[in-house]
Structures are given as C-alpha cells and as structure tokens.
Phi, psi and omega in degrees: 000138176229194174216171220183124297329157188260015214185113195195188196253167119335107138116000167281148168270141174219150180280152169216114157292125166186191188238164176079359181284007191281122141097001157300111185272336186212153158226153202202125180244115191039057180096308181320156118312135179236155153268134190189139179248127199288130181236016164156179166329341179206013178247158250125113175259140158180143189291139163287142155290162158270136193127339206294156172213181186281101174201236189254170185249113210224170206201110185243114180265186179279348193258336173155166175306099153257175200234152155274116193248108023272190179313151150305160082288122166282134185269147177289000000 
C-alpha cells in the first residue's frame, strides 16, 4: 500500500493506493485517526489529521491491517 502524496501538510487530503480496501474500517496516520472514504478497492481519499507525525500509514481491511511503505511525512 502507498500513498500519493508521500508527503503532505496537516488537513491535506491524500491518496492511498492498495488492493482489497472495499470495507476499511479505520485509517491512521502514525497512530492518528483520520477521515476518509473509500472510493473503491483500491482507492482511499483521507486527510491527515491533526497531531500526525511522520511515520506509517496503516490501514484496517476486512482481510487484516496494511501498512505504507516507505513512511508518510508530515510537513511543517
């Protein structure tokens, strides 16, 4: 799973590409919660929150937890 941008601001929306997301229930940017909608199987729109720091991108499907490979960065 990645994300487009690898890099963003608080309060950016950013894409997350992977397969299998119909039915993602949580999204997290290094522990944050985020809001975000699934816009299909393999698309994900969702904001960084505020509080997010640079780390991973974690993603809970029905089938199990992906991670974002490389780290998010959050930008100042």
């Amino acid at each position: 799973m990645k994300t487009v941008p690898f890099a963003a601001k608080i309060g950016a929306r950013v894409i997350i590409l992977g397969n299998g997301l119909t039915g993602t229930t949580s999204v997290t940017f290094n522990g944050v919660p985020a809001d975000f909608t699934v816009e299909s199987d393999t698309y994900i729109k969702a904001t960084v929150p505020a509080g997010a720091t640079t780390g991973t991108v974690s993603v809970v499907t029905p089938s199990g937890t992906l991670n974002s490979n490389p780290l998010f960065q959050v930008l100042k």
